[in-house]
C-alpha positions in Angstrom: -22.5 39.9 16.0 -26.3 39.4 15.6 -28.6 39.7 18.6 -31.1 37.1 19.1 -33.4 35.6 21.8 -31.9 32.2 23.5 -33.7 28.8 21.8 -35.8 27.2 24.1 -37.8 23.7 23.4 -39.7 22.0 25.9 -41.0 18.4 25.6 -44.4 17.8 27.5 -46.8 14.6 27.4 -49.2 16.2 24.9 -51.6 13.3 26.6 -52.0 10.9 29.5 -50.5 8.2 26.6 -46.8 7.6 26.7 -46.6 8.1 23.1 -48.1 11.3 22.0 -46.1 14.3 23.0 -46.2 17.9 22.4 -42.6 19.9 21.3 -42.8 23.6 21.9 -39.6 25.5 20.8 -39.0 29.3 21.2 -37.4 30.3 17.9 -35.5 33.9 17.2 -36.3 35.7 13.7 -33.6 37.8 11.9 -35.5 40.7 12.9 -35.2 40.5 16.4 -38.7 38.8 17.5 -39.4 35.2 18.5 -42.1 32.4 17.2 -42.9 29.6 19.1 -43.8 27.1 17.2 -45.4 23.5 18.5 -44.6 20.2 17.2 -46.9 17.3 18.1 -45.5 14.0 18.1 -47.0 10.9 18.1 -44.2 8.8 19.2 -40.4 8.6 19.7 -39.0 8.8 16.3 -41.3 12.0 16.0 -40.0 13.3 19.2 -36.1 12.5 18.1 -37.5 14.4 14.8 -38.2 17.7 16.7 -35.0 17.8 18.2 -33.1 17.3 15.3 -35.0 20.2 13.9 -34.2 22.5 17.0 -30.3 21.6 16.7 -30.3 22.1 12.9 -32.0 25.5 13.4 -29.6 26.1 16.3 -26.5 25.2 14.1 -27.7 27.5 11.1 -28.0 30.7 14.0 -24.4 29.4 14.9 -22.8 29.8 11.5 -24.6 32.8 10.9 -23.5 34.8 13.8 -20.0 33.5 13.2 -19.4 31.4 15.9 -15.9 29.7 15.9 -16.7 26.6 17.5 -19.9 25.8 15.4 -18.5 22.7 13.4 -17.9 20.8 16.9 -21.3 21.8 18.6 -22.8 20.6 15.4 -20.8 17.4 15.9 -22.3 17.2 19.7 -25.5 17.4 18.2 -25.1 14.6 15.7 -23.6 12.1 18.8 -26.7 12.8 20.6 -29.2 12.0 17.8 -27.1 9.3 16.8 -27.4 7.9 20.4 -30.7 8.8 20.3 -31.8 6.8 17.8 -29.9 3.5 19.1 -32.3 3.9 21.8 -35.3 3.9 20.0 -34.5 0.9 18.2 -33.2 -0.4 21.7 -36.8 0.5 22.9 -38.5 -1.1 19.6 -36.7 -4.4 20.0 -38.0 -4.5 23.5 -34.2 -4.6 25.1 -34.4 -1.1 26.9 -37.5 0.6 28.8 -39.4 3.6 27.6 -37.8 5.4 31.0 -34.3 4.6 30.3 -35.2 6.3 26.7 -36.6 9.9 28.5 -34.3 9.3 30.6 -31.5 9.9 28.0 -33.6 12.5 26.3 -34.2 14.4 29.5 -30.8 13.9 31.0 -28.4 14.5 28.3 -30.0 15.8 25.5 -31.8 18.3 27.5 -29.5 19.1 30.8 -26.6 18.1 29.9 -26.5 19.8 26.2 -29.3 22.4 26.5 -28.3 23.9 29.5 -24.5 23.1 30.0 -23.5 23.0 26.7 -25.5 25.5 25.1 -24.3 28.3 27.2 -21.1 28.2 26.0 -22.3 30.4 22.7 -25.2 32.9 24.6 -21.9 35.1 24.9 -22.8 35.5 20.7 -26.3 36.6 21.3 -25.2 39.0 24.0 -26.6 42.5 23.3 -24.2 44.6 23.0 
């Protein structure tokens, strides 16, 4: 199995706005070192954008390292955009809050899935 540095992404308010944030995701190469690359995002579908891009980098590490339960992590990550997008639109319509929105994003997407979920595969990127 390949060894690799744990994914980390971080959403901060890039500004005092409520729309403009700033995406920072620690990313492992195939040679053993990490990038972190930033992602600025000017609103919600931007920020939904970013995290689809962590999972489907996340997914691709998966199958590569040979990971048998890839196909239904990938499948978690699909609910959550999915659900994540009904928000947005929720939020563009005017029927949900801008807090109930990070309040998905933070809660689920990022506790529930980055840091419960996710450590079900770090026994792949174990060294050793």
């Amino acid at each position: 199995m390949r060894r690799a540095s744990s994914m980390r992404q971080a959403a901060v308010p890039a500004s005092r706005t409520t729309t403009a944030w700033a995406v920072k995701q620690k990313q492992p190469c195939r040679d053993g070192s990490t990038v972190w690359t930033e992602v600025r995002a000017a609103g919600i579908a931007e920020l939904l954008a970013a995290v689809g891009v962590h999972f489907e980098s996340e997914t691709r590490l998966l199958r590569e390292a040979g990971y048998p339960e890839v196909e239904v992590h990938a499948a978690l990550h699909e609910g959550l955009l999915r659900r994540g997008r009904e928000l947005a639109e929720q939020h563009r319509q005017g029927i949900l809050g801008l807090g109930d929105l990070f309040a998905y994003l933070a809660y689920e997407v990022v506790a529930q899935h980055m840091l419960k979920e996710d450590r079900a595969f770090f026994p792949v990127f174990a060294p050793g």
